[in-house]
C-alpha positions in Angstrom: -4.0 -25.0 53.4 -4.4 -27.7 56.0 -4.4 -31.3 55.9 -8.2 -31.4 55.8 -8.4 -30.2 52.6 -6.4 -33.4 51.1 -3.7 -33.2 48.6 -3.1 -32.9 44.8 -1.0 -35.2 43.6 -0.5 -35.5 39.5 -3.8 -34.4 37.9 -5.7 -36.0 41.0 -7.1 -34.4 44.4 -7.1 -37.5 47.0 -8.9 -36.6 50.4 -8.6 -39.0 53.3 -11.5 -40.0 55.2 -13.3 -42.5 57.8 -16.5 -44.3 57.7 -18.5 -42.9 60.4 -21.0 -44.8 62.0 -23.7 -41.9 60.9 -22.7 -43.1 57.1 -24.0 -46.7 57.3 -27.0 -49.1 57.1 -27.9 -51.3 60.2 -25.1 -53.7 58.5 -22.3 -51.2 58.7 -22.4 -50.6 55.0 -22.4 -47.1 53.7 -25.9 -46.2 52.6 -25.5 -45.5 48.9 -26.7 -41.8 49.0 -23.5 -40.9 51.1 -21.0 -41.8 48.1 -22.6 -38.8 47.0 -21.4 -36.8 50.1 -18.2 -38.1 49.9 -17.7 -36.9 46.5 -19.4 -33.6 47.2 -16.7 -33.4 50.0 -13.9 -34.3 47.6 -14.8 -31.5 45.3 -15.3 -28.7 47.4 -11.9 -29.6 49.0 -10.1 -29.5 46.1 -11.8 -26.3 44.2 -10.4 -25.0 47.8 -7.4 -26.3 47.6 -6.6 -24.8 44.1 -7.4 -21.2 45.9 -11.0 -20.6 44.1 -13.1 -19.0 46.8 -15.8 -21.7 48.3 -18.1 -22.8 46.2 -16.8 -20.6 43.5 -19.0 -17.4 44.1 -18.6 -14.4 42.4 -21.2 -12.3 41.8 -23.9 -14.5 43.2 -23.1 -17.0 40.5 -22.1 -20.8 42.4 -21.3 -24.2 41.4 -24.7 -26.6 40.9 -24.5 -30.2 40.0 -25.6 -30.8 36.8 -25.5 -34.5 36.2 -23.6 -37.1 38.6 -23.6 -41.1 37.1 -22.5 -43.4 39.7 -21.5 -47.0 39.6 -21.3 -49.1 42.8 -18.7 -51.3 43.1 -18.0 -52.6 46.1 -19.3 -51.8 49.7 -17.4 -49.5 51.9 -17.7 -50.3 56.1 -17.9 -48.5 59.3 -14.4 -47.7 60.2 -13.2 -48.4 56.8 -10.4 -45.2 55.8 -11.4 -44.3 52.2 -9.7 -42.0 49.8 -11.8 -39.7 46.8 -10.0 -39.1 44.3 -11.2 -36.2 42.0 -9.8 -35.2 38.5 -11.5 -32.6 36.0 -11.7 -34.1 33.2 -13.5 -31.6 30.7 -14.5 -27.7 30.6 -17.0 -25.5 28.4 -18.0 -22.1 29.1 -20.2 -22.7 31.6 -19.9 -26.3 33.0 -16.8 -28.7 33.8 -16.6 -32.5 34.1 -15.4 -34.3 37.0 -13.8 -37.9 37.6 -14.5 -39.2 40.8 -13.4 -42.5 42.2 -13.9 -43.8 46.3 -11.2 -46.5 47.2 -10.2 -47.9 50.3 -6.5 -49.5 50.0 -6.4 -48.8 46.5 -9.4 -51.0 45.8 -12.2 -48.5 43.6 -15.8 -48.9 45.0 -17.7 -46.5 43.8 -17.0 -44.3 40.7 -18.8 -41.0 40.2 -18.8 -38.9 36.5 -20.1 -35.6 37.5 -21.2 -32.4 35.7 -21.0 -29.6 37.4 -22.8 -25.8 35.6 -21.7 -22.9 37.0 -25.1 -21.0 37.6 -27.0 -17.3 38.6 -29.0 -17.7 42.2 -32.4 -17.8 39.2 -30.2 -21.1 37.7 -29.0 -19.3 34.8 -25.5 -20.8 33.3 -22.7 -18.1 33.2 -19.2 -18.7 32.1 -16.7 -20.5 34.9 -14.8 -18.1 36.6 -11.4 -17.4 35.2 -9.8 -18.1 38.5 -11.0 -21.3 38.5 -9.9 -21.9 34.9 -6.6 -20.7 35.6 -6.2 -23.0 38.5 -7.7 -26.0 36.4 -6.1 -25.9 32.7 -3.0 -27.0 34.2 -4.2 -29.9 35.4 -6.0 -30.9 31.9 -2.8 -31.3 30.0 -1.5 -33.8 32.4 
């Protein structure tokens, strides 16, 4: 895998990134819909990391956000390097719970609790692939 697709480390996926000038306010603050991206980003990098196919397809079936909670902490700034960290923290047949948290220097400002369902193309929950339980359980008894 390459370096763009960040690192596990422990229980944790940490993906390095920059503040672009496209991801902030008139201020230079990140606009607070683009946390979102950046956890979106941290996810699919690690669910490609741990080897499951993008996105998690099989048989038409794909990931779908179910619920995200977000808190905001503390502003990020153009040119700021930021880390997400991502951790599952939960799985059921057909949905799995994510921890998310956006530093920069070890400093959390923003922190994401995210339910992903694992869904037909009509939105119908199926059971999570078991590639991508496999690749997870490990990681739960951490």
């Amino acid at each position: 895998m390459s370096e763009r697709s960040g690192t596990m480390e422990g229980d944790a996926h940490r993906l390095a990134m920059r503040v672009y000038y496209e991801d902030t306010d008139s201020a230079g603050i990140v606009y607070y819909a683009n946390y979102l991206k950046f956890a979106e980003r941290g996810r699919t990098e690690m669910i490609r990391l741990l080897g499951v196919p993008h996105g998690g397809r099989e048989n038409g079936a794909g990931f779908a956000v179910r619920r995200c909670q977000v808190d905001y902490l503390r502003p990020a700034r153009l040119d700021d390097d930021i880390d997400v960290w991502t951790r599952v923290i939960a799985l059921s047949g057909a949905s799995a719970e994510l921890d998310q948290v956006v530093r920069r220097d070890g400093v959390d400002l923003a922190r994401l609790v995210v339910r992903l369902a694992y869904v037909t193309p009509a939105g119908k929950p199926v059971r999570l692939p078991e590639n991508f339980r496999a690749a997870v359980k490990p990681l739960l008894q951490s």
